[in-house]
MMTF fields as JSON, N, C-alpha, C and O atoms, coordinates in Angstrom:
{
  "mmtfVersion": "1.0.0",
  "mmtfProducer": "UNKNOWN",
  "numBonds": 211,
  "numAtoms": 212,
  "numGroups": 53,
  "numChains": 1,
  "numModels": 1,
  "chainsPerModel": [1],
  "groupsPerChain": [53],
  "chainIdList": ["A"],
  "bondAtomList": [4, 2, 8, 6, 12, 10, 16, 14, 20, 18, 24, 22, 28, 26, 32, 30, 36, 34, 40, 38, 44, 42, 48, 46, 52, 50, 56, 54, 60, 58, 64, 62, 68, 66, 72, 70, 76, 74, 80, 78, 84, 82, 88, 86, 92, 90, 96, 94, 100, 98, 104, 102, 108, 106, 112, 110, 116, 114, 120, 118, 124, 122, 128, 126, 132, 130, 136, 134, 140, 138, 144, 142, 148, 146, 152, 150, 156, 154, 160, 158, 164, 162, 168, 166, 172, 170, 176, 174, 180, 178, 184, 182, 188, 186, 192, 190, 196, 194, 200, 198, 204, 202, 208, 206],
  "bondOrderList": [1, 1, 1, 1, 1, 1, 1, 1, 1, 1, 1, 1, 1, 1, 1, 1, 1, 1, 1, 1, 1, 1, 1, 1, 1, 1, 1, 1, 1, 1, 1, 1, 1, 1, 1, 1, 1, 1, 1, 1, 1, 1, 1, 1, 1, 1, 1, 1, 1, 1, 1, 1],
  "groupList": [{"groupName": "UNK", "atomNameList": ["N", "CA", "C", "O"], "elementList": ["N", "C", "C", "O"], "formalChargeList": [0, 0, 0, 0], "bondAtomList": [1, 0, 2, 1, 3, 2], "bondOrderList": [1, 1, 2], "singleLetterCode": "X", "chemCompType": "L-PEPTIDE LINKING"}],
  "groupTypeList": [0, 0, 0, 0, 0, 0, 0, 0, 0, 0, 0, 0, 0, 0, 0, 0, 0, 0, 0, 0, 0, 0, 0, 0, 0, 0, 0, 0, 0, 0, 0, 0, 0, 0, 0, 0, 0, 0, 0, 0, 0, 0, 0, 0, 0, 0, 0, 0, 0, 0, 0, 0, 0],
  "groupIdList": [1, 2, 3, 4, 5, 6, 7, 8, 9, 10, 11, 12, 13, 14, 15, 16, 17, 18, 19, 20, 21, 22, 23, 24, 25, 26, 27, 28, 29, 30, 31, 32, 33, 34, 35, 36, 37, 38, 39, 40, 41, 42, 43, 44, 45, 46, 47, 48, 49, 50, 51, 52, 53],
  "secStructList": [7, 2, 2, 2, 2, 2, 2, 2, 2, 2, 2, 2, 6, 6, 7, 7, 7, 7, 7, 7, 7, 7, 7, 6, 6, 7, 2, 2, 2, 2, 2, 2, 2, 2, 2, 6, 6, 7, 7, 7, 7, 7, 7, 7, 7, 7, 7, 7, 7, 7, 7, 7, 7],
  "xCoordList": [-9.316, -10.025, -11.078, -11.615, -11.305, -12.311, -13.579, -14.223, -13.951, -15.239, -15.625, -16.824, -14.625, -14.973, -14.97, -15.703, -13.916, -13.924, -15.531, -16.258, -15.717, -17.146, -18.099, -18.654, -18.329, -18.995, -18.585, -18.742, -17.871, -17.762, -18.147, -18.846, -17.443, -18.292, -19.788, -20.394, -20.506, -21.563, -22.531, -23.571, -21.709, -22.386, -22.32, -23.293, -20.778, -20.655, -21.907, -22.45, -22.074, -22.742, -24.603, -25.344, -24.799, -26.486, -27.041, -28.19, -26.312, -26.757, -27.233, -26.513, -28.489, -28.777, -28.353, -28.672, -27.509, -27.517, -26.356, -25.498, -26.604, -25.348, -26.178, -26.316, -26.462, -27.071, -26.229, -26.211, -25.65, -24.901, -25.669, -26.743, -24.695, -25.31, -24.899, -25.615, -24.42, -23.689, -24.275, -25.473, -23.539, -24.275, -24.451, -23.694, -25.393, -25.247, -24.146, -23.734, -23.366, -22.296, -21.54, -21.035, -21.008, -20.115, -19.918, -19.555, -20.28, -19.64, -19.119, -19.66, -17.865, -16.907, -17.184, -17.008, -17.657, -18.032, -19.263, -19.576, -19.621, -21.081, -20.559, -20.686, -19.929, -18.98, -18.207, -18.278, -17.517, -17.393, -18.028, -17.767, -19.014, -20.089, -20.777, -21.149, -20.892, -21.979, -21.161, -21.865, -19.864, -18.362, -18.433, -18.116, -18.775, -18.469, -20.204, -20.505, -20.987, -22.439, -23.511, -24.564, -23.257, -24.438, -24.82, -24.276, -26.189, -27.369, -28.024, -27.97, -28.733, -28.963, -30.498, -31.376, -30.848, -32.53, -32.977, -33.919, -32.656, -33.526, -32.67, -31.502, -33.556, -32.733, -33.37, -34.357, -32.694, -33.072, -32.89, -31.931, -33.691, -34.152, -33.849, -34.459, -32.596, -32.462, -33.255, -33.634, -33.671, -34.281, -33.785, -34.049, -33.188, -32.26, -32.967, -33.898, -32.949, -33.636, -32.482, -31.668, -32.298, -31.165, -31.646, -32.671, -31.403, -31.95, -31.404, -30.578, -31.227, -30.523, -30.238, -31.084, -29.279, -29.098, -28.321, -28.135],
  "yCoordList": [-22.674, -21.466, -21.808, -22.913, -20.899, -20.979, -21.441, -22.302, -20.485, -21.021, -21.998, -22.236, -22.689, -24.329, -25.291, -26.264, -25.116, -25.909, -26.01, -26.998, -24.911, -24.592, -25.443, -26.194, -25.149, -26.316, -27.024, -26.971, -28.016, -29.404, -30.138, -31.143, -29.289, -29.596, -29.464, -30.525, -28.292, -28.752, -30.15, -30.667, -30.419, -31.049, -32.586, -33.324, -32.906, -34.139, -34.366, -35.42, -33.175, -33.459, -32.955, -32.594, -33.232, -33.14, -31.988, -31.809, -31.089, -29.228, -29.123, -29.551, -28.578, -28.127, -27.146, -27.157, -26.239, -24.678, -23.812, -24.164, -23.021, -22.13, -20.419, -19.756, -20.374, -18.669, -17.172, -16.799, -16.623, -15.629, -14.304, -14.11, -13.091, -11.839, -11.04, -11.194, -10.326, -8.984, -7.409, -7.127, -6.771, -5.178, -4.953, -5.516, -4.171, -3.804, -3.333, -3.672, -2.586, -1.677, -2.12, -1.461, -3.559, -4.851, -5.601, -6.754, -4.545, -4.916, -5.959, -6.747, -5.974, -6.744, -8.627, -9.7, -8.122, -9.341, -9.968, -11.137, -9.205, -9.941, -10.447, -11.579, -9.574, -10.49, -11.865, -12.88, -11.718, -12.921, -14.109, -14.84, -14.197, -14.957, -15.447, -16.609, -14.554, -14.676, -15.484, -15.999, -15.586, -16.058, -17.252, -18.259, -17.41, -19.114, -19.778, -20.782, -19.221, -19.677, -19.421, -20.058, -18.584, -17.965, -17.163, -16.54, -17.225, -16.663, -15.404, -15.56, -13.965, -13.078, -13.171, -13.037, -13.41, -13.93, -12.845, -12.628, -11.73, -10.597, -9.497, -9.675, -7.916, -7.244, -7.76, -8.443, -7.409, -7.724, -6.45, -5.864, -6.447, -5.744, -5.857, -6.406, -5.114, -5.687, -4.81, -3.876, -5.126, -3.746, -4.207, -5.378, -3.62, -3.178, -2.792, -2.115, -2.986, -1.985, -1.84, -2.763, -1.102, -0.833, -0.651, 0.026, -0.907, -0.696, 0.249, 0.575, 0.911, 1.914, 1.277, 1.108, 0.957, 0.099, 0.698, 0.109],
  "zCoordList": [8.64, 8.975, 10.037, 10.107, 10.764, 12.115, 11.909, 12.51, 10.62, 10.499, 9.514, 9.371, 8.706, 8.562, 9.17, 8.994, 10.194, 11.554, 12.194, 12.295, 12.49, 12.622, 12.466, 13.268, 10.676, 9.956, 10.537, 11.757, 9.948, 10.045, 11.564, 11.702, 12.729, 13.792, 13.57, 13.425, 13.517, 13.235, 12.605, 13.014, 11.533, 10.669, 11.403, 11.554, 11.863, 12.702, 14.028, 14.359, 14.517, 15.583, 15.675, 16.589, 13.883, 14.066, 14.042, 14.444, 13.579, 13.335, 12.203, 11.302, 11.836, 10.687, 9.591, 8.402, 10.299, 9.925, 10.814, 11.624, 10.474, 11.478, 10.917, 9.889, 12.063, 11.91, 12.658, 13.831, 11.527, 12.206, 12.198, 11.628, 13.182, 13.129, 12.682, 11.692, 12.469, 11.336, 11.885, 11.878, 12.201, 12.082, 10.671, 9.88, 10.259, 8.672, 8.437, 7.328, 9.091, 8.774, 8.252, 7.344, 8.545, 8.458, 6.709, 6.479, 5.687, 4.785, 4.248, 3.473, 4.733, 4.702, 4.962, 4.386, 6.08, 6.659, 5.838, 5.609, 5.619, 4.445, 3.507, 3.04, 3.197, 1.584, 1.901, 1.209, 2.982, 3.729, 3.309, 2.353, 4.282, 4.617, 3.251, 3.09, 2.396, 1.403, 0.145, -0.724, 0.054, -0.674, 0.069, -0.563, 1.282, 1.526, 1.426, 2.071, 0.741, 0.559, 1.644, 1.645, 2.463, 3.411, 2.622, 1.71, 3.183, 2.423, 3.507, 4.727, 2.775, 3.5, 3.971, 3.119, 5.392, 5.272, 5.445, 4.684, 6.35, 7.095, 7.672, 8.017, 7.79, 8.897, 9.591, 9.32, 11.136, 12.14, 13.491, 13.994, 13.602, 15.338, 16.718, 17.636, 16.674, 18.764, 19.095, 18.387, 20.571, 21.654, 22.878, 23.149, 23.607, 24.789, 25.662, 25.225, 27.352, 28.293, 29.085, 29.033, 29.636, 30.311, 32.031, 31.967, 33.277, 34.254, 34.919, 34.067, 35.732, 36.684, 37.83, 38.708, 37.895, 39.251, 40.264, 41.328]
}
């Protein structure tokens, strides 16, 4: 799977952690994440500016 590969790269090459992003909407994907031992820290806040170019 992709994201044990993931890990394990990580871990070989001196990474502490692996921090992902999720829309809330994403359900699914939380259950995911949270089934292979990620943990939920925070919502989180984008802000966007958009320019007119």
């Amino acid at each position: 799977m992709l994201i044990e590969s993931l890990e394990a790269w990580g871990k070989t090459n001196g990474f502490y952690g692996i921090k992902l992003l999720s829309h809330p909407s994403r359900t699914a994907a939380h259950r995911f994440y949270e089934n292979r031992g990620y943990a939920f820290t925070k919502d989180q806040k984008n802000f966007i500016k958009k320019f007119d170019c």
